[in-house]
C-alpha positions as a Markdown table, in Angstrom:
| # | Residue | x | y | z |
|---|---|---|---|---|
| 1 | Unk | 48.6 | 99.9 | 130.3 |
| 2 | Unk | 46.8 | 96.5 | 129.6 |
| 3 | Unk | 50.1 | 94.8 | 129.2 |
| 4 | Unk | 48.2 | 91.1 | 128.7 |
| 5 | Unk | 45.8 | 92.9 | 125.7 |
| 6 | Unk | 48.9 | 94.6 | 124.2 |
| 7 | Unk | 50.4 | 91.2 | 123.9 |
| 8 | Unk | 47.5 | 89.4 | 122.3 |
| 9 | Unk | 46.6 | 92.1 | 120.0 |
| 10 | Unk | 50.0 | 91.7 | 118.5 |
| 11 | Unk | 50.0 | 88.1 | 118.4 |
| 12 | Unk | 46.9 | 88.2 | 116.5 |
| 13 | Unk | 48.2 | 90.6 | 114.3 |
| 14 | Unk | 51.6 | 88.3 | 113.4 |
| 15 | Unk | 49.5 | 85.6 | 112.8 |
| 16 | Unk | 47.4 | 87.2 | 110.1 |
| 17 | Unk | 50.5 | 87.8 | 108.5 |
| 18 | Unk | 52.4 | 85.0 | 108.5 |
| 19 | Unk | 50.0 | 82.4 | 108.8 |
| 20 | Unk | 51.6 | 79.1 | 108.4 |
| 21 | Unk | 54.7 | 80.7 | 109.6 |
| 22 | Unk | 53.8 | 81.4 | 112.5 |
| 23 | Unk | 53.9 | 78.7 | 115.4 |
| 24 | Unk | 52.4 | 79.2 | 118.7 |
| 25 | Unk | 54.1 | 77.9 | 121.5 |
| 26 | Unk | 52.8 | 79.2 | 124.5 |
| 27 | Unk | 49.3 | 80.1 | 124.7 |
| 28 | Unk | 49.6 | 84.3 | 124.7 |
| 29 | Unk | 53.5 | 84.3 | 126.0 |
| 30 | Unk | 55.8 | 82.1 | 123.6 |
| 31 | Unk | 56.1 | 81.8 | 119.7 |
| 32 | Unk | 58.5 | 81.3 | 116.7 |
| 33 | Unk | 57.9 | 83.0 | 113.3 |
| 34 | Unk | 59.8 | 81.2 | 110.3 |
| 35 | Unk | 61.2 | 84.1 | 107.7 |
| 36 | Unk | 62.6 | 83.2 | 104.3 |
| 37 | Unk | 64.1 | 85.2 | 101.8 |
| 38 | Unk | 61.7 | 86.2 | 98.8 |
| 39 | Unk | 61.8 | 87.0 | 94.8 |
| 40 | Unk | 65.1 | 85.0 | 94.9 |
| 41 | Unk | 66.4 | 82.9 | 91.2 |
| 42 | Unk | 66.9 | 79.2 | 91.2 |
| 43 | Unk | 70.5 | 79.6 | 91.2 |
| 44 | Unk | 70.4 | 81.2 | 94.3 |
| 45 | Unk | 70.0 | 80.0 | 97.8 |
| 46 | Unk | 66.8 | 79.6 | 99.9 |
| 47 | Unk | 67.4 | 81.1 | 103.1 |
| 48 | Unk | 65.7 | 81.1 | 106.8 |
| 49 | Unk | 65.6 | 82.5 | 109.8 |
| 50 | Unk | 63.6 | 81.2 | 113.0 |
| 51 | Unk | 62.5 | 84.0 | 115.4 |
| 52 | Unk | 61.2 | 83.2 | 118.8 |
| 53 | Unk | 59.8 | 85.4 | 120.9 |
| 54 | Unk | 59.3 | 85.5 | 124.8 |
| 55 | Unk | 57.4 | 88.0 | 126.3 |
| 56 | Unk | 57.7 | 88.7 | 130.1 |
| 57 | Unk | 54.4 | 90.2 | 132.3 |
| 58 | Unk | 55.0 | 93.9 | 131.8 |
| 59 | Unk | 55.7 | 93.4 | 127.7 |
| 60 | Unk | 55.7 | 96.0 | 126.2 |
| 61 | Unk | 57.4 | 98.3 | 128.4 |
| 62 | Unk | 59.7 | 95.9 | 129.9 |
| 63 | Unk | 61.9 | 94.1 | 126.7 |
| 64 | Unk | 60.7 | 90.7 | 125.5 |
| 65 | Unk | 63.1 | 87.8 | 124.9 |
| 66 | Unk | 63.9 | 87.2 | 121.5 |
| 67 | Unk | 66.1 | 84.8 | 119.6 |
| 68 | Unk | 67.1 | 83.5 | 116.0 |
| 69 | Unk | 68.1 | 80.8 | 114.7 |
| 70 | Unk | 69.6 | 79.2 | 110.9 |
| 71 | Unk | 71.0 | 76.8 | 109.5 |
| 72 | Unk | 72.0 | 78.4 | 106.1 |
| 73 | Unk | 74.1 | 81.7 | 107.8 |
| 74 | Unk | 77.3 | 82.0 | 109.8 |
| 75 | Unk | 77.7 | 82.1 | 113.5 |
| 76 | Unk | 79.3 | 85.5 | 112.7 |
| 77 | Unk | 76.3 | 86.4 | 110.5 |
| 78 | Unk | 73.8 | 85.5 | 113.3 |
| 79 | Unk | 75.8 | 87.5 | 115.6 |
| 80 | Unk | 75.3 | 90.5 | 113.9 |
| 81 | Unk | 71.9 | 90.2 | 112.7 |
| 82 | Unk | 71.1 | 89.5 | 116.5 |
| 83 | Unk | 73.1 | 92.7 | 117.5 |
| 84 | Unk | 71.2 | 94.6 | 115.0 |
| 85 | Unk | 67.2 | 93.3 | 116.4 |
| 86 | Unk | 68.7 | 93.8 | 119.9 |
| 87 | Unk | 69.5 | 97.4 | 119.3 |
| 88 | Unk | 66.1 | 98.0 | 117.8 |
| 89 | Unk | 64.0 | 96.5 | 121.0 |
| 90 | Unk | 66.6 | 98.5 | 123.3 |
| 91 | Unk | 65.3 | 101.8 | 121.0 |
| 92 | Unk | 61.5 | 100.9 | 121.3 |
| 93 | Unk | 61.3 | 99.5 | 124.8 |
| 94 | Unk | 57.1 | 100.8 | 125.2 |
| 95 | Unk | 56.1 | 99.9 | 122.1 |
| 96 | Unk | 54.9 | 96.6 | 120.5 |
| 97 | Unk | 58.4 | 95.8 | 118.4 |
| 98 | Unk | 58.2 | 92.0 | 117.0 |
| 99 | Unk | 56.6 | 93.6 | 113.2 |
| 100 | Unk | 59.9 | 95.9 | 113.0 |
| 101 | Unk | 61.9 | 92.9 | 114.0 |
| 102 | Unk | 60.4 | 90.3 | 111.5 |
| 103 | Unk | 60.4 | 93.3 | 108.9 |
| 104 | Unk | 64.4 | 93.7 | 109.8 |
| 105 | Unk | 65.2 | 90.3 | 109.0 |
| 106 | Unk | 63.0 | 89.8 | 106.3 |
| 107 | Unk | 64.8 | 92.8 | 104.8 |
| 108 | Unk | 68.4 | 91.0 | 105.5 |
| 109 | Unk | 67.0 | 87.8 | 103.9 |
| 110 | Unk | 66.0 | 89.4 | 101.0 |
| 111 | Unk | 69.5 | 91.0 | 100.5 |
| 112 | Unk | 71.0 | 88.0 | 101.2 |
| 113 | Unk | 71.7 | 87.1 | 98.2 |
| 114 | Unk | 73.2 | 89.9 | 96.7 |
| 115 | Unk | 75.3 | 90.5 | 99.5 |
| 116 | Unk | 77.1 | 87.1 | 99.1 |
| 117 | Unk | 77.5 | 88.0 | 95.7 |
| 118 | Unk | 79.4 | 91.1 | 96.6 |
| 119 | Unk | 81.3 | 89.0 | 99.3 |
| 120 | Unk | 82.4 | 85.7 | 96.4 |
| 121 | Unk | 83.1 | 88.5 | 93.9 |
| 122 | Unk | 85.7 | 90.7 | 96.5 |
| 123 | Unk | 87.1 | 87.2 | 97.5 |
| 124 | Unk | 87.4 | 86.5 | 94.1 |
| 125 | Unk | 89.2 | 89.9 | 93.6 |
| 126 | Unk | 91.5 | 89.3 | 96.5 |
| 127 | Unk | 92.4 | 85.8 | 95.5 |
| 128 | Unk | 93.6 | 87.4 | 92.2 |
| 129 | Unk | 95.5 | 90.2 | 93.4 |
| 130 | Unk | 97.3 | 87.7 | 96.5 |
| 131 | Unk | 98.3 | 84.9 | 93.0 |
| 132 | Unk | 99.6 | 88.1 | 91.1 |
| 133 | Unk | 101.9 | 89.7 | 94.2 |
| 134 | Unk | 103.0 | 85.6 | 94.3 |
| 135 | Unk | 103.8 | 85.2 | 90.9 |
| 136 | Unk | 105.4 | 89.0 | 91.2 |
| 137 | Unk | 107.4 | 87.8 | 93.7 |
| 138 | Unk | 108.6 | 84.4 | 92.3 |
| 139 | Unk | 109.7 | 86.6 | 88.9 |
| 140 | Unk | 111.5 | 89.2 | 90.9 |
| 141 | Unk | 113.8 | 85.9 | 92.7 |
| 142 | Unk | 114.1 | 84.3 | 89.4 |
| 143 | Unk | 115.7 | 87.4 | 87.9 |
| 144 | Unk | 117.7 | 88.2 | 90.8 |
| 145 | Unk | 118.9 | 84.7 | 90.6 |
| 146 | Unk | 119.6 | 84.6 | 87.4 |
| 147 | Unk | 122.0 | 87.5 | 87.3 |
| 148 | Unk | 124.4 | 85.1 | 89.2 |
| 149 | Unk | 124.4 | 82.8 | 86.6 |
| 150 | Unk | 126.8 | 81.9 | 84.1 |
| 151 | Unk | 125.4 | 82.4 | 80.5 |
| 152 | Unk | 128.0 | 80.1 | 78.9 |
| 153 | Unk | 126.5 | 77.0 | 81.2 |
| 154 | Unk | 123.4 | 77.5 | 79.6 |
| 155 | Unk | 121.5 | 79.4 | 82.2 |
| 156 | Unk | 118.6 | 81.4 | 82.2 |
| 157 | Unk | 119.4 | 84.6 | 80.5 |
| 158 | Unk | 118.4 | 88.0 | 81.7 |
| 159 | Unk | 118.6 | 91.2 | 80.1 |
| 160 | Unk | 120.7 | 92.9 | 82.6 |
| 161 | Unk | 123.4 | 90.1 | 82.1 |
| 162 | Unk | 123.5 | 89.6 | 78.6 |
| 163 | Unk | 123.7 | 93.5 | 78.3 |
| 164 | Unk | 127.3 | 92.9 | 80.6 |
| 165 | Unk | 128.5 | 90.1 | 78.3 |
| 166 | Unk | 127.9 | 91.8 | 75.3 |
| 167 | Unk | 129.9 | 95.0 | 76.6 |
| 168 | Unk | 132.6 | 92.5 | 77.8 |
| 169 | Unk | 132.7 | 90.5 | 74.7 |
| 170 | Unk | 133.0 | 94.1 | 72.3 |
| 171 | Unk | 135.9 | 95.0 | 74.9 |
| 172 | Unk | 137.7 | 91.2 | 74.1 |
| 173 | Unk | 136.7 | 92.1 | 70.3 |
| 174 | Unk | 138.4 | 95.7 | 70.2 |
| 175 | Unk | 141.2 | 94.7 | 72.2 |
| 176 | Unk | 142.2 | 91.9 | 69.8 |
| 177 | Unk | 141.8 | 94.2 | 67.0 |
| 178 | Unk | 144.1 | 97.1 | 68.3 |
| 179 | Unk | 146.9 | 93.9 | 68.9 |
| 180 | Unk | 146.6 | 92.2 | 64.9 |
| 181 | Unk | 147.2 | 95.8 | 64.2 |
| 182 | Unk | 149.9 | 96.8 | 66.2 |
| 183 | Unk | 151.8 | 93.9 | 64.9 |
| 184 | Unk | 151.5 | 94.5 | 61.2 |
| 185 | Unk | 151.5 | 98.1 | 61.8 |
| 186 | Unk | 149.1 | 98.3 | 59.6 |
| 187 | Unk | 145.4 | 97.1 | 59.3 |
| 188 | Unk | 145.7 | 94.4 | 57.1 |
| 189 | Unk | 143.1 | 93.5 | 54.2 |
| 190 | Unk | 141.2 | 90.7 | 53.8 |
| 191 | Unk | 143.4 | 89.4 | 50.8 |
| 192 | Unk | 146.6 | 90.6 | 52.8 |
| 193 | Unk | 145.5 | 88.0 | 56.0 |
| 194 | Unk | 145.2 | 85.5 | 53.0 |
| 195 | Unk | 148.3 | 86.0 | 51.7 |
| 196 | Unk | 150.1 | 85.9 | 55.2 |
| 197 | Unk | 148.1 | 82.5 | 55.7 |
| 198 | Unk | 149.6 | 81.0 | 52.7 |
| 199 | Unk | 152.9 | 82.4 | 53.9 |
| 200 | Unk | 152.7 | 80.3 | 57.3 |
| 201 | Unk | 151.6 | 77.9 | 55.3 |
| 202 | Unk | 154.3 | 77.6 | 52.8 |
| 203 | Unk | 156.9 | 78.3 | 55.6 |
| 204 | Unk | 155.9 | 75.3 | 57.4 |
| 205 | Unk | 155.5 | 73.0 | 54.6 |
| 206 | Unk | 159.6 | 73.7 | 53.8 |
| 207 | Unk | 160.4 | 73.3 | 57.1 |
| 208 | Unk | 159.2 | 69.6 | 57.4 |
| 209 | Unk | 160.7 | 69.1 | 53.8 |
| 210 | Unk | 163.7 | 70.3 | 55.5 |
| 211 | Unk | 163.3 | 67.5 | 58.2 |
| 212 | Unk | 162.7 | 64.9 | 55.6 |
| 213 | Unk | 165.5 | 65.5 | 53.8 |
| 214 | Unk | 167.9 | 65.4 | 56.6 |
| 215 | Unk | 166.6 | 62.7 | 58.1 |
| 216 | Unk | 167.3 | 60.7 | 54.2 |
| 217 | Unk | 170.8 | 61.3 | 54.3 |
| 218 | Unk | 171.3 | 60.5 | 57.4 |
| 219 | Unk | 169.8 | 57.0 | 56.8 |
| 220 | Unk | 172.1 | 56.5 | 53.8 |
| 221 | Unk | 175.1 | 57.7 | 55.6 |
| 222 | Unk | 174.0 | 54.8 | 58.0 |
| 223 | Unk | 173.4 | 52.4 | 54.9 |
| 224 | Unk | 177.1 | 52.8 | 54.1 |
| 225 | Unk | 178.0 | 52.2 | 57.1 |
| 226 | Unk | 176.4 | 48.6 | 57.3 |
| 227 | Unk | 176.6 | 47.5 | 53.6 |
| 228 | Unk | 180.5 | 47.2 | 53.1 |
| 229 | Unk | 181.6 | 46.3 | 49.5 |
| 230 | Unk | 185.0 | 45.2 | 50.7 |
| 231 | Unk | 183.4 | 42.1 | 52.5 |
| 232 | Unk | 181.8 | 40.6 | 49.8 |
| 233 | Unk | 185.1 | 40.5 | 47.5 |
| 234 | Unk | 187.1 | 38.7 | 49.6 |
């Protein structure tokens, strides 16, 4: 095999294609094709990718020296794109490879794109689903919390404990109940817990007349006491 003729064959051929793309280094050994991503919107970003290629004597049967280089990817996106031409130049080693590996970039540029709109949109999707397990978790404390608390200081209330002082508070409710009743022995109406008010209340009200009254005739037992008639005739 001519290796020298192999090699400027396909040099001649990349830079038919690529034209002002394509930068010659190295007369018939080095060069760097530049490789953008195509058909892309305003909105979205212009990428590139610099390959440059190396060959060494026996090129094409022996592998050729490549690498890329970008300033709009990740390390870790470089890394794997580089993987990716690697593996193809380790499948081909005989043949003429830099037109698959420009055409395997060009193809990742042109995805580009899309592919980081996949990525933003499962970030996006993750982000949502990591705030709604927080904001699961921070309801599940609250309530747990909350069934600690007193309702009567005004604390949060929950259903579980209002449930448990309304059962409590029905308990109180009946249990006063069955006592008014067992001390009448009967239940008494509405008029009847009048009546038995006015009762009390009339009850008292003699009482302190009661009081009042004693406490008069005591005073004029005293008054008689004091005031002696007897004194002032003599």
């Amino acid at each position: 095999m001519n290796y020298k003729e192999e090699q400027e064959n396909e040099i001649e051929a990349l830079e038919s294609i690529y034209v002002e793309d394509f930068n010659l280094i190295e007369e018939n050994k080095k060069y760097e094709i530049n490789l953008k991503n195509e058909n892309f919107e305003e909105e979205e970003k212009k990428v590139e990718i610099k390959l440059t290629v190396e060959y060494t004597d026996k090129y094409p049967e022996e592998k050729c020296f490549i690498s890329i280089f970008s300033s709009d990817i990740t390390r870790t996106e470089t890394e794997n794109l580089m993987f990716s031409l690697e593996k193809e130049v380790e499948e081909n080693i005989g043949n003429v490879i830099i037109f698959n590996l420009t055409s395997l970039i060009q193809e990742y540029l042109n995805e580009y794109n899309s592919l980081k709109e996949e990525e933003n949109e499962l970030r996006k999707i993750q982000k949502e689903k990591e705030e709604e397990k927080e904001r699961l978790l921070k309801l599940n404390r609250y309530i747990k919390d909350s069934e600690f608390e007193n309702i009567e200081e005004g604390n949060p209330v929950t259903l579980e404990n209002f449930a448990q002082w309304k059962l409590n508070f029905d308990k109180e409710n009946e249990k006063n109940k069955k006592k008014l009743i067992e001390s009448t022995g009967n239940k008494l109406t509405g008029r009847q817990i009048f009546e038995k008010k006015l009762s009390f209340i009339d009850s008292e009200l003699n009482e302190l007349k009661k009081e009042k009254n004693s406490q008069l005739l005591m005073l004029d037992d005293d008054d008689d006491e004091i005031f002696d008639d007897d004194l002032f005739l003599e």
